[in-house]
Gaussian input, Z-matrix of N, CA and C with variables (Angstrom, degrees):
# hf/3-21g

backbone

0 1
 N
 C     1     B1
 C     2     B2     1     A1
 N     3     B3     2     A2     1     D1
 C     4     B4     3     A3     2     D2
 C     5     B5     4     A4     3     D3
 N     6     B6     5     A5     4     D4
 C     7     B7     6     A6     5     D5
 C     8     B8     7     A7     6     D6
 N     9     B9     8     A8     7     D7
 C    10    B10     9     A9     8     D8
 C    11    B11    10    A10     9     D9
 N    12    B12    11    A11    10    D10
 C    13    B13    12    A12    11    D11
 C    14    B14    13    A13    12    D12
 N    15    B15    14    A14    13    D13
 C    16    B16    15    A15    14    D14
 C    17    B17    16    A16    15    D15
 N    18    B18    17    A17    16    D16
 C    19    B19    18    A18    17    D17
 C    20    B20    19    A19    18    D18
 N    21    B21    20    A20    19    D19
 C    22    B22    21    A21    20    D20
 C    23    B23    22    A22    21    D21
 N    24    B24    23    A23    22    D22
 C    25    B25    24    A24    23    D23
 C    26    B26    25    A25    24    D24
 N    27    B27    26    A26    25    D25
 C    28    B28    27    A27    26    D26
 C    29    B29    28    A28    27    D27
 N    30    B30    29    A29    28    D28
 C    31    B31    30    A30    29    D29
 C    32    B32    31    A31    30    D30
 N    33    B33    32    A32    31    D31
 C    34    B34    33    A33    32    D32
 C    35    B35    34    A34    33    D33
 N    36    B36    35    A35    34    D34
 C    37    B37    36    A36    35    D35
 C    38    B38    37    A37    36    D36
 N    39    B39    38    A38    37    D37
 C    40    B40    39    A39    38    D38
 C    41    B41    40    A40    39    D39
 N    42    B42    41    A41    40    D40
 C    43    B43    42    A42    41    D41
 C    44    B44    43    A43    42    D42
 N    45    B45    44    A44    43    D43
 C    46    B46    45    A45    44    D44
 C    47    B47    46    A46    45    D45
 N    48    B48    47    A47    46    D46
 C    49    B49    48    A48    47    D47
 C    50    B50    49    A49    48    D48
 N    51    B51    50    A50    49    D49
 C    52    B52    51    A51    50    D50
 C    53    B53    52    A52    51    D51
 N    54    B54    53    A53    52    D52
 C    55    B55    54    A54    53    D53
 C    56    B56    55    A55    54    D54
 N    57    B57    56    A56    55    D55
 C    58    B58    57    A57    56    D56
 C    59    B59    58    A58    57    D57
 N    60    B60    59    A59    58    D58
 C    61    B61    60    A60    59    D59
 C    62    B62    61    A61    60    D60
 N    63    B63    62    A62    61    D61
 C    64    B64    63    A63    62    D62
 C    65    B65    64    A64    63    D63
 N    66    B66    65    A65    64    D64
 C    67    B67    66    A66    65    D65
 C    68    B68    67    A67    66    D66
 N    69    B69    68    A68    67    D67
 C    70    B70    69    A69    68    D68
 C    71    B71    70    A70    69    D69
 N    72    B72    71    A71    70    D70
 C    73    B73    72    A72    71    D71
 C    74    B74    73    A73    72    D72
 N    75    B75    74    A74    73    D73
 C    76    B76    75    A75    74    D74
 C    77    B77    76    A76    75    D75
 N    78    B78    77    A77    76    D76
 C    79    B79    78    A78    77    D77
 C    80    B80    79    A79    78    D78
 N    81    B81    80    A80    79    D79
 C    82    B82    81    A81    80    D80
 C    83    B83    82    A82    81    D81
 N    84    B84    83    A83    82    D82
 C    85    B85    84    A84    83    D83
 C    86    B86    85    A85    84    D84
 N    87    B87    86    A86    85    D85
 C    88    B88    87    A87    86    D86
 C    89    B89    88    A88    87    D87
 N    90    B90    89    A89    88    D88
 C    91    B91    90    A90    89    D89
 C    92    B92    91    A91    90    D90
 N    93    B93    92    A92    91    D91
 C    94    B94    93    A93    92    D92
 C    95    B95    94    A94    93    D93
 N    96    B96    95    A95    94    D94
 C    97    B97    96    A96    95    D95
 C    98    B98    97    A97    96    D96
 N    99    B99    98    A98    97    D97
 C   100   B100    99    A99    98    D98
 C   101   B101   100   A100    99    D99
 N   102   B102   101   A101   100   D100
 C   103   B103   102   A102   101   D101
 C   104   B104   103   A103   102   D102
 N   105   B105   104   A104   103   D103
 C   106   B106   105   A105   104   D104
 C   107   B107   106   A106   105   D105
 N   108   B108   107   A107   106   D106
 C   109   B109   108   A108   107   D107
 C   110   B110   109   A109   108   D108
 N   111   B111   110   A110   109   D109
 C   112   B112   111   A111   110   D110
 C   113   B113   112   A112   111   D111
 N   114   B114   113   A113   112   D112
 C   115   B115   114   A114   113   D113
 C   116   B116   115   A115   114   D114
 N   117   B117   116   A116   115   D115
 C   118   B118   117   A117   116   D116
 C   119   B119   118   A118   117   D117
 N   120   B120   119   A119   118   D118
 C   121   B121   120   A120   119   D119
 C   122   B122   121   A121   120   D120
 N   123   B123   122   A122   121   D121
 C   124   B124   123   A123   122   D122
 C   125   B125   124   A124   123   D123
 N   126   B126   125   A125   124   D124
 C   127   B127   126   A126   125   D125
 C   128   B128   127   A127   126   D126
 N   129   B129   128   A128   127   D127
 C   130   B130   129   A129   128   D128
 C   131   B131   130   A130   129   D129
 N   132   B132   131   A131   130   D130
 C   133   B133   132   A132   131   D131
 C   134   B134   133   A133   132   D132
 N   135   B135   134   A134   133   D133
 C   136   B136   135   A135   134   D134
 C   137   B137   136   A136   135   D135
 N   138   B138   137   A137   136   D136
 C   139   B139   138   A138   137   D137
 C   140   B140   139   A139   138   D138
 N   141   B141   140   A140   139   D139
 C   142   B142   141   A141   140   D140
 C   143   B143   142   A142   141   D141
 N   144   B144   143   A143   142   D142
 C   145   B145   144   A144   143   D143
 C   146   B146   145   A145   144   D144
 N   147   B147   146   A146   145   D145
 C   148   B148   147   A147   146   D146
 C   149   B149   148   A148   147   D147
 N   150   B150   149   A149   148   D148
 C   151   B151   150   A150   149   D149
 C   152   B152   151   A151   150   D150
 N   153   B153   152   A152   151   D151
 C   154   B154   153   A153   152   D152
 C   155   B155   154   A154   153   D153
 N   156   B156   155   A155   154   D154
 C   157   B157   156   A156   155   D155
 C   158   B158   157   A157   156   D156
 N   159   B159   158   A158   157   D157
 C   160   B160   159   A159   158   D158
 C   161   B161   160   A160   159   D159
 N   162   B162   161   A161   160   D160
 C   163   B163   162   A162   161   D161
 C   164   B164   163   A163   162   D162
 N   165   B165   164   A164   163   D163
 C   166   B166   165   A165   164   D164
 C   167   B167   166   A166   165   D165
 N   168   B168   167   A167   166   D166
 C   169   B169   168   A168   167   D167
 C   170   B170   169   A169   168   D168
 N   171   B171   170   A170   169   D169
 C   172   B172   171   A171   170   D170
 C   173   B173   172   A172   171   D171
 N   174   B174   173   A173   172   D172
 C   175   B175   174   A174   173   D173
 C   176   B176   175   A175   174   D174
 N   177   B177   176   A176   175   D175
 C   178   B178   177   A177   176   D176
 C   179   B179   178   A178   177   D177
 N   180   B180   179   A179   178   D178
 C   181   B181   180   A180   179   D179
 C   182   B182   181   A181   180   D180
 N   183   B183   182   A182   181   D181
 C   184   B184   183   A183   182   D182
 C   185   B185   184   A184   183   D183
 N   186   B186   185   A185   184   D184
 C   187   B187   186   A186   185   D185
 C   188   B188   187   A187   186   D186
 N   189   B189   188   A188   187   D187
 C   190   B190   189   A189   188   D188
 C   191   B191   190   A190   189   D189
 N   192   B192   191   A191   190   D190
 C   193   B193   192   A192   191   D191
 C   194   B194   193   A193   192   D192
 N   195   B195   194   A194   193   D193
 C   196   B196   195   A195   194   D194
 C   197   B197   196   A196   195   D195
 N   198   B198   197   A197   196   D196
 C   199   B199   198   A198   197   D197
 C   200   B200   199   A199   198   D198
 N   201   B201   200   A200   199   D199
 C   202   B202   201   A201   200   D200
 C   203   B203   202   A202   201   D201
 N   204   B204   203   A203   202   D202
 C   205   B205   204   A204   203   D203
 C   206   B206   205   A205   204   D204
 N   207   B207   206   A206   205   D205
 C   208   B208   207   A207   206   D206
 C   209   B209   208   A208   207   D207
 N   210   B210   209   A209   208   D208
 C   211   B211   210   A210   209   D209
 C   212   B212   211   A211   210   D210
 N   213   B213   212   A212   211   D211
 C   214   B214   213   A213   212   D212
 C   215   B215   214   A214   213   D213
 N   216   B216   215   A215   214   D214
 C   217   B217   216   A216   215   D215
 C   218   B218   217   A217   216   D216
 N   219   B219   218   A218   217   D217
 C   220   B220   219   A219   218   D218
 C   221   B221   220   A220   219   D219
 N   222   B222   221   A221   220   D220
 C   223   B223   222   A222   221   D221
 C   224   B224   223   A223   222   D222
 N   225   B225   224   A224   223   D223
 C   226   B226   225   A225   224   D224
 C   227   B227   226   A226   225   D225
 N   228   B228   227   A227   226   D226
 C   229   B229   228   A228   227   D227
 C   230   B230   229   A229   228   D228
 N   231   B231   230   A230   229   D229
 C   232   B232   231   A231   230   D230
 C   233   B233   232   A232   231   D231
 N   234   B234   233   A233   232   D232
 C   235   B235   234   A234   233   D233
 C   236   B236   235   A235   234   D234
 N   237   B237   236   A236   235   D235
 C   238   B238   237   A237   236   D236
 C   239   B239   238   A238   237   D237
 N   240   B240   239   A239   238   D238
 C   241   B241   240   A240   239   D239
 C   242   B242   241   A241   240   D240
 N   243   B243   242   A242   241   D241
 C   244   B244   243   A243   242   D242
 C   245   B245   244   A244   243   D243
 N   246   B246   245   A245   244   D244
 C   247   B247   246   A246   245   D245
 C   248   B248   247   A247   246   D246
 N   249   B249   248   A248   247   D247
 C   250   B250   249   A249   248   D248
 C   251   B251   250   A250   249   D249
 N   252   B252   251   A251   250   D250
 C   253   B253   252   A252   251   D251
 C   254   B254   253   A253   252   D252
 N   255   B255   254   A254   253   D253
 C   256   B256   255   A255   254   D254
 C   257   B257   256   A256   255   D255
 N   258   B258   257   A257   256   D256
 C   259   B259   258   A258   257   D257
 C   260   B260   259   A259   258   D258
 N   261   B261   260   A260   259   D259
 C   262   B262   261   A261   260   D260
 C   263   B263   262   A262   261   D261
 N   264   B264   263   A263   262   D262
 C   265   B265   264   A264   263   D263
 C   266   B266   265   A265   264   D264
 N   267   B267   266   A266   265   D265
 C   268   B268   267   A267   266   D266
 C   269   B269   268   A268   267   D267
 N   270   B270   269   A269   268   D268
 C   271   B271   270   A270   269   D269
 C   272   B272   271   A271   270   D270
 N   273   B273   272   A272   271   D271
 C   274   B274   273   A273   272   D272
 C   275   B275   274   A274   273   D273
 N   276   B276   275   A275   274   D274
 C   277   B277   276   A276   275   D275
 C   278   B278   277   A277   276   D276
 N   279   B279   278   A278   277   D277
 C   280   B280   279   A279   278   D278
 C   281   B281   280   A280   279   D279
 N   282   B282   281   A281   280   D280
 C   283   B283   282   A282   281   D281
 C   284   B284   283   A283   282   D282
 N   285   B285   284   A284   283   D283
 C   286   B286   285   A285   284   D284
 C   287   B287   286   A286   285   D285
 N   288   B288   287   A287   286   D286
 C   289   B289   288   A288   287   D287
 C   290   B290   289   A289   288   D288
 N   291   B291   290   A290   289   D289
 C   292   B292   291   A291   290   D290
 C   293   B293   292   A292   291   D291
 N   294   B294   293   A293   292   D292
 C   295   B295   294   A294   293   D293
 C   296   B296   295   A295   294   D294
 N   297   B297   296   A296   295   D295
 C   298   B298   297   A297   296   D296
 C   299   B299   298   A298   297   D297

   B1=1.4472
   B2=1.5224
   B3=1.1954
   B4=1.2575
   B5=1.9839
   B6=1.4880
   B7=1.5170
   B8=1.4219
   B9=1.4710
   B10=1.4806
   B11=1.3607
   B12=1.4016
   B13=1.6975
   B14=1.5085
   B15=1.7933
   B16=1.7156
   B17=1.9455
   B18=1.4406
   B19=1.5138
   B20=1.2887
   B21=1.4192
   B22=1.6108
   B23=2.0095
   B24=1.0293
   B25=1.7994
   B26=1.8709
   B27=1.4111
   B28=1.2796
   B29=1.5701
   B30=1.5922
   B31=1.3313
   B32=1.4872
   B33=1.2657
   B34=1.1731
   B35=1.8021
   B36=0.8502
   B37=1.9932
   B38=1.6335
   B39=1.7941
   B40=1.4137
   B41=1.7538
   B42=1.2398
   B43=1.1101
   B44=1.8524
   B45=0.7199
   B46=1.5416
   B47=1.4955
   B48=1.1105
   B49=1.7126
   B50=1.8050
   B51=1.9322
   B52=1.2672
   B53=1.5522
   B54=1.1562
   B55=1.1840
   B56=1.8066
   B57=1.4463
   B58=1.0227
   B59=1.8049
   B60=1.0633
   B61=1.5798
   B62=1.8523
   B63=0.9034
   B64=1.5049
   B65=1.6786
   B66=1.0363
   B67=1.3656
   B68=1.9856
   B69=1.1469
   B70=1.4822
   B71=1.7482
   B72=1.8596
   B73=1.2176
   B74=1.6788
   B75=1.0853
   B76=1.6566
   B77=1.4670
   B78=1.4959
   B79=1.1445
   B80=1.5143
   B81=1.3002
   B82=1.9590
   B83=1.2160
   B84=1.2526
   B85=1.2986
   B86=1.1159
   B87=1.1791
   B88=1.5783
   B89=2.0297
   B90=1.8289
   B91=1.4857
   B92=1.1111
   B93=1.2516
   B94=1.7203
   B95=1.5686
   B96=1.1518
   B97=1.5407
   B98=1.6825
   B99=1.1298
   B100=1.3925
   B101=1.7141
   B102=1.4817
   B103=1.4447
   B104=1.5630
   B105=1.4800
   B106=1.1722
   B107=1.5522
   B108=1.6451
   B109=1.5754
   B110=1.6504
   B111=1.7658
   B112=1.5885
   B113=1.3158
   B114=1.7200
   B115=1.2608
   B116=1.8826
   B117=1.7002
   B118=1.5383
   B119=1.3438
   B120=1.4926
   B121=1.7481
   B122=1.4195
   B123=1.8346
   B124=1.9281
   B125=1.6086
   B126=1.3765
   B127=1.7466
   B128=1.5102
   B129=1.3729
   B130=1.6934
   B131=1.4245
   B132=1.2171
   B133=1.5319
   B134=1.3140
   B135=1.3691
   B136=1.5062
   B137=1.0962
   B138=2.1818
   B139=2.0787
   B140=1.3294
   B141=1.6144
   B142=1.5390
   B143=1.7345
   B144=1.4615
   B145=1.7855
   B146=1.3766
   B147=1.4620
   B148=1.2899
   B149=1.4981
   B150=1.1138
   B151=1.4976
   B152=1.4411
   B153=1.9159
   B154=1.1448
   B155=1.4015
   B156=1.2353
   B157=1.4312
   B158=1.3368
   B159=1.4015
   B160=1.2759
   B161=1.6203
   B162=1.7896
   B163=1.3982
   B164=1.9111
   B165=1.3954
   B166=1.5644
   B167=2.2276
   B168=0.8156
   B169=1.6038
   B170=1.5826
   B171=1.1666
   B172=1.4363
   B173=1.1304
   B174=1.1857
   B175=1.9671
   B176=1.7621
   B177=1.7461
   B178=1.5758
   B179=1.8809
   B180=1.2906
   B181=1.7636
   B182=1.4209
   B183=1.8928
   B184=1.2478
   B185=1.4956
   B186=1.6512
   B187=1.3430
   B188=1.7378
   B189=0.8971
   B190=1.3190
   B191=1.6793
   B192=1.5349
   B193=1.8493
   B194=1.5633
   B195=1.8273
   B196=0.9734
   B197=1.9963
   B198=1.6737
   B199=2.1252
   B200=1.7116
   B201=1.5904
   B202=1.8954
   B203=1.3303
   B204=1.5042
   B205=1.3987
   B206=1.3514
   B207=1.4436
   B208=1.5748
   B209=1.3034
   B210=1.1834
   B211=1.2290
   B212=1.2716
   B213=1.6223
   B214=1.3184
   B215=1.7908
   B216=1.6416
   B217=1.3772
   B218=1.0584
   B219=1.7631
   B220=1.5908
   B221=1.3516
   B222=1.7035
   B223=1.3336
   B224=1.7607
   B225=1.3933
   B226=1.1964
   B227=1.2994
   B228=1.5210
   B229=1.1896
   B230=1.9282
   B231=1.3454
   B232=1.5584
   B233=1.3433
   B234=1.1930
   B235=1.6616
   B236=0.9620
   B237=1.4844
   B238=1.1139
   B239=1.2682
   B240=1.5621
   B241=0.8502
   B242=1.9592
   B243=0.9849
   B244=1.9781
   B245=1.2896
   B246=1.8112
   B247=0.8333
   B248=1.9042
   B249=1.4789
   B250=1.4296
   B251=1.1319
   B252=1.8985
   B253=1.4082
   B254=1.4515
   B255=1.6789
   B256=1.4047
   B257=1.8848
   B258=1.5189
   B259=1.0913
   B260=1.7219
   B261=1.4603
   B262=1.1526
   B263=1.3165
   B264=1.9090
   B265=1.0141
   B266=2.1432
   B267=0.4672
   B268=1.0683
   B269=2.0662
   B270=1.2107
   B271=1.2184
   B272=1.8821
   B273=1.2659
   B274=0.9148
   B275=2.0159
   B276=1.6136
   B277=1.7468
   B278=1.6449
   B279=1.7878
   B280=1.2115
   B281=1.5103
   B282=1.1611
   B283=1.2925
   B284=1.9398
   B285=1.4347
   B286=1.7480
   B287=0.9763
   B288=1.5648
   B289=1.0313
   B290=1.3080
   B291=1.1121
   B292=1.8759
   B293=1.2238
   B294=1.0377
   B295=1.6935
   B296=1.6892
   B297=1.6319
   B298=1.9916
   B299=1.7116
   A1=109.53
   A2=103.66
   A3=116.11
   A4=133.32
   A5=127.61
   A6=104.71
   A7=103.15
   A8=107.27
   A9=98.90
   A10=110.93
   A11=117.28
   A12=105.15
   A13=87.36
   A14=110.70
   A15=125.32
   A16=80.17
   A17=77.75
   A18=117.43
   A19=128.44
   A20=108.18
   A21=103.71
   A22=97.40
   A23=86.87
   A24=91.46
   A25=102.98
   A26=115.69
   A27=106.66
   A28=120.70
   A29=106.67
   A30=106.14
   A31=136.04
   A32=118.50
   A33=119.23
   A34=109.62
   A35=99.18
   A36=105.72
   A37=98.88
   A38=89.84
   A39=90.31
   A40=128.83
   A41=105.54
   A42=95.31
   A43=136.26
   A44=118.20
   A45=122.82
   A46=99.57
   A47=126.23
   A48=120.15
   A49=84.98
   A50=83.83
   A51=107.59
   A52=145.58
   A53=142.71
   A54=108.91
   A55=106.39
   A56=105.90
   A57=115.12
   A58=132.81
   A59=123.24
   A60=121.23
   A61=114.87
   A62=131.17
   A63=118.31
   A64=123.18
   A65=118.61
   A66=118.12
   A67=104.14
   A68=120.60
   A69=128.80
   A70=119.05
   A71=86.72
   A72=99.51
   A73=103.14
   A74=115.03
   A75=97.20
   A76=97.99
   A77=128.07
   A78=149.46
   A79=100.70
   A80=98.90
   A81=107.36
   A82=123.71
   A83=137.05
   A84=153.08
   A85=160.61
   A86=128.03
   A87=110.45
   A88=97.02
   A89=109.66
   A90=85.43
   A91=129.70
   A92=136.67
   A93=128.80
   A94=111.92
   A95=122.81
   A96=127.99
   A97=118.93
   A98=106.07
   A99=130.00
   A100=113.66
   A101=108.47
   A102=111.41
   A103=114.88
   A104=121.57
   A105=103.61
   A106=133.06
   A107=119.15
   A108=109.35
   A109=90.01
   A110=74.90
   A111=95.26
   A112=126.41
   A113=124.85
   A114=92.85
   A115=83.33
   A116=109.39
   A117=110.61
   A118=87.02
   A119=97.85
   A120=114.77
   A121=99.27
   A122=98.47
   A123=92.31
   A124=82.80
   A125=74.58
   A126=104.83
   A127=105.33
   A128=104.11
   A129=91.57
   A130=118.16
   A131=120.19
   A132=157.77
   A133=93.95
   A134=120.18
   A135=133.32
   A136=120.23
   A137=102.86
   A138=89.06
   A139=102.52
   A140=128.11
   A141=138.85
   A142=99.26
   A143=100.41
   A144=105.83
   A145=100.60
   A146=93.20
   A147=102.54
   A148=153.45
   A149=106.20
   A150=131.94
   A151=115.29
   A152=106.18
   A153=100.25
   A154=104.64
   A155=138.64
   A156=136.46
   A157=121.59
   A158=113.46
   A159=112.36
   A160=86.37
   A161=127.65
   A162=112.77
   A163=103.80
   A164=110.48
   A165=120.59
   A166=107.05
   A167=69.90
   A168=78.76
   A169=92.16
   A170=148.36
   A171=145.80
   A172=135.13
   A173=108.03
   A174=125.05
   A175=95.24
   A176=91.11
   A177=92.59
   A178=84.26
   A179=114.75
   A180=134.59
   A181=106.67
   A182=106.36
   A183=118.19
   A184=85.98
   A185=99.67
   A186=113.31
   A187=150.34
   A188=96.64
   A189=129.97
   A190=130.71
   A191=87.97
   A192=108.32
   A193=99.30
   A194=143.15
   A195=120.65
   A196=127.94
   A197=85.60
   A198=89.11
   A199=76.28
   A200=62.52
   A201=99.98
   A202=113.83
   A203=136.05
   A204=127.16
   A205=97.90
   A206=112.08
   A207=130.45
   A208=129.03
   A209=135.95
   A210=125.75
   A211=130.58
   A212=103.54
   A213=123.70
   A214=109.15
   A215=102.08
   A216=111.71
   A217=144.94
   A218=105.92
   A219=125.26
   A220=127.80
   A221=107.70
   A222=106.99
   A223=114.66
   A224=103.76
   A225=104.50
   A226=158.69
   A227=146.42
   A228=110.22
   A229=89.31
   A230=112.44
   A231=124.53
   A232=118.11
   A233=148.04
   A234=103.15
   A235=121.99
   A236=142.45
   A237=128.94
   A238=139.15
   A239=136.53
   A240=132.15
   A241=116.00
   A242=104.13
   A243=106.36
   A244=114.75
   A245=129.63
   A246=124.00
   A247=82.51
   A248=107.57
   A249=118.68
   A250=131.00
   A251=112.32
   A252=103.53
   A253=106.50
   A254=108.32
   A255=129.62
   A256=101.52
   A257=107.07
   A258=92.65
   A259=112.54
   A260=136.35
   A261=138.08
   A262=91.23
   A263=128.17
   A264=133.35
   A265=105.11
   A266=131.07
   A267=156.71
   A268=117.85
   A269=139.54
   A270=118.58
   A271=98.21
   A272=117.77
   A273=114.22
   A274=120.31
   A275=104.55
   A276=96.51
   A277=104.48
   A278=111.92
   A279=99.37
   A280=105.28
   A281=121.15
   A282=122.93
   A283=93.59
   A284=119.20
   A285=124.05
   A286=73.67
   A287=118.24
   A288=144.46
   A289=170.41
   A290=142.70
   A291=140.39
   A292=122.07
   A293=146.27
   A294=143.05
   A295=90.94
   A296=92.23
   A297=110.43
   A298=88.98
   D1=117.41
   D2=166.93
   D3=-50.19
   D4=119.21
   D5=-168.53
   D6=-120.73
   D7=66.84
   D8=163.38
   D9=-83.59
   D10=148.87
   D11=161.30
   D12=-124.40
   D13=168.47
   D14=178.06
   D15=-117.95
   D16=128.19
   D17=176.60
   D18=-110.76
   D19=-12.84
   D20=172.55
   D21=-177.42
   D22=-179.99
   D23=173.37
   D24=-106.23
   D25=142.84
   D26=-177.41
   D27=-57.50
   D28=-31.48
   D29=158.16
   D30=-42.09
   D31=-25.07
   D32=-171.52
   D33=-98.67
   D34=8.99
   D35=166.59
   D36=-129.29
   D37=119.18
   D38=-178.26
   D39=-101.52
   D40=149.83
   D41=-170.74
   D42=-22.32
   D43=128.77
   D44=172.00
   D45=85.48
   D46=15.62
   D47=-154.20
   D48=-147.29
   D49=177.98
   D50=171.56
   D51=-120.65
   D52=173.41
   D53=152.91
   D54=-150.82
   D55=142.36
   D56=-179.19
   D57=-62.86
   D58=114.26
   D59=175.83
   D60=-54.56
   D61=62.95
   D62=-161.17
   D63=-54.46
   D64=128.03
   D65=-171.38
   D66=112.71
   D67=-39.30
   D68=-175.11
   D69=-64.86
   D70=-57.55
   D71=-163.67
   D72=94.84
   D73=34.48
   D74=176.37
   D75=-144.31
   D76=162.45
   D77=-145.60
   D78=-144.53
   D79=115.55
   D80=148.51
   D81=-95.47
   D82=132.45
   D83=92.10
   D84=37.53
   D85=45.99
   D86=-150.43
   D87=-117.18
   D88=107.62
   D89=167.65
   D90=-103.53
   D91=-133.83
   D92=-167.04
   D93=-86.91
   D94=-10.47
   D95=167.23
   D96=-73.14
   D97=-32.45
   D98=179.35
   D99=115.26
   D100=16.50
   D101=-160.49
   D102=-86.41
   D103=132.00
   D104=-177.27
   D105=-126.20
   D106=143.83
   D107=-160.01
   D108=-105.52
   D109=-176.21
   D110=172.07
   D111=-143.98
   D112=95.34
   D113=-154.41
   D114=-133.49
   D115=178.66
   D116=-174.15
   D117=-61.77
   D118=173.31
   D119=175.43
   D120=-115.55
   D121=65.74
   D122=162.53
   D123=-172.46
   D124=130.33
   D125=162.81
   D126=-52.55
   D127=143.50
   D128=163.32
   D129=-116.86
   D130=48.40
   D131=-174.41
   D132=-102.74
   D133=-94.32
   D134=-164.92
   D135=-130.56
   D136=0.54
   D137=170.23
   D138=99.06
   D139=-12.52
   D140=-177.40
   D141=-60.36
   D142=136.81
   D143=172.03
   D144=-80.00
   D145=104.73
   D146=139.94
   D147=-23.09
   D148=-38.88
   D149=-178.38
   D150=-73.01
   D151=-27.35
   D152=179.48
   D153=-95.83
   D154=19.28
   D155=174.95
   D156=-68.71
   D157=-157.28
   D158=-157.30
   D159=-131.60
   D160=119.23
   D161=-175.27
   D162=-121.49
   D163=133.48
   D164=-155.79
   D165=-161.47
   D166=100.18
   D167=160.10
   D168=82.35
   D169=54.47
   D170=-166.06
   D171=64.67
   D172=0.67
   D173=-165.95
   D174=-138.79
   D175=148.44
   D176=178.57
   D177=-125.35
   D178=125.50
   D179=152.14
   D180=-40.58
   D181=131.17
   D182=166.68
   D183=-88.83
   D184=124.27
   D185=132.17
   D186=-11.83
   D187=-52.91
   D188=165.69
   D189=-39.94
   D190=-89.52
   D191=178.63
   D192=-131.18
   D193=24.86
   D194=168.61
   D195=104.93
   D196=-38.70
   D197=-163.97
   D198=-69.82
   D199=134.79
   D200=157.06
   D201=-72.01
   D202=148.66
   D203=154.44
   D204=-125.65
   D205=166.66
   D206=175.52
   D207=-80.09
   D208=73.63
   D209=166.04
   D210=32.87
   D211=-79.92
   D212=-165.72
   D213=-78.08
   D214=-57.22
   D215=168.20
   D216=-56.30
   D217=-47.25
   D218=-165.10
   D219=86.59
   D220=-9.47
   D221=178.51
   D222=-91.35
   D223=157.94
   D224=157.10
   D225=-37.90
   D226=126.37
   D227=-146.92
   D228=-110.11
   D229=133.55
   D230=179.87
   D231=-33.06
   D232=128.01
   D233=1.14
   D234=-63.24
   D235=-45.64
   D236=174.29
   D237=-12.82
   D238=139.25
   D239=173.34
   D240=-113.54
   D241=157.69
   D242=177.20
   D243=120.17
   D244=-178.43
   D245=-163.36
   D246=-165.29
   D247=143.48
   D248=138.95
   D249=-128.72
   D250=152.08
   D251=-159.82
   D252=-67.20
   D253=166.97
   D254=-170.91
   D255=-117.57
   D256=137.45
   D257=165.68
   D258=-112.80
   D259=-173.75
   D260=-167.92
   D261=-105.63
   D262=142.11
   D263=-174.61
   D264=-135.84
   D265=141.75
   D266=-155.91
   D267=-121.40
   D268=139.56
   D269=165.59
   D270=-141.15
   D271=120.14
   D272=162.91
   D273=-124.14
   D274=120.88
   D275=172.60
   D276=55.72
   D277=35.18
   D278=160.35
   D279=99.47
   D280=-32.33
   D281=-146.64
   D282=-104.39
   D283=157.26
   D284=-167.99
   D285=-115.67
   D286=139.88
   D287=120.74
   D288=-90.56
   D289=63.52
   D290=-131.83
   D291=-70.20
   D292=-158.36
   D293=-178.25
   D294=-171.96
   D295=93.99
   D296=178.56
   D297=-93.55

């Protein structure tokens, strides 16, 4: 059995920005292509939401203290070290989809 659930319409995460899943702890994505991730909403630096960062060139900015993370990956970008989990996202007819 398949566990996607649709979590939002792509419209509703706006470009360059985020928006929070409430209750999850996880964060979408949306960057300038229209592409969208899924990753926890915490730095693994200091725990900073993610969501409220700043997202540009494949990486969205912790808030916080600065480390970049990857979009696609979740890891840190060097020097930095760490990783947050990623979830699998899906887009069908508009509609976001996650893989819980």
């Amino acid at each position: 059995m398949e566990n996607w659930i649709r979590v939002c319409e792509v419209e509703d995460i706006p470009v360059l920005g985020a928006r929070v899943l409430k209750g999850r702890g996880i964060a979408l994505f949306r960057d300038g292509s229209g592409a969208v991730f899924a990753l926890k909403d915490k730095c693994p630096h200091k725990g900073g939401p993610l969501s409220q960062g700043i997202v540009s060139r494949g990486q969205v900015t912790c808030p916080l203290h600065g480390m970049t993370i990857g979009l696609c990956d979740g890891r840190a970008a060097p020097p930095d070290e760490g990783c947050t989990e990623t979830y699998s996202v899906k887009i069908e007819s508009g509609q976001v989809f996650l893989w819980i």
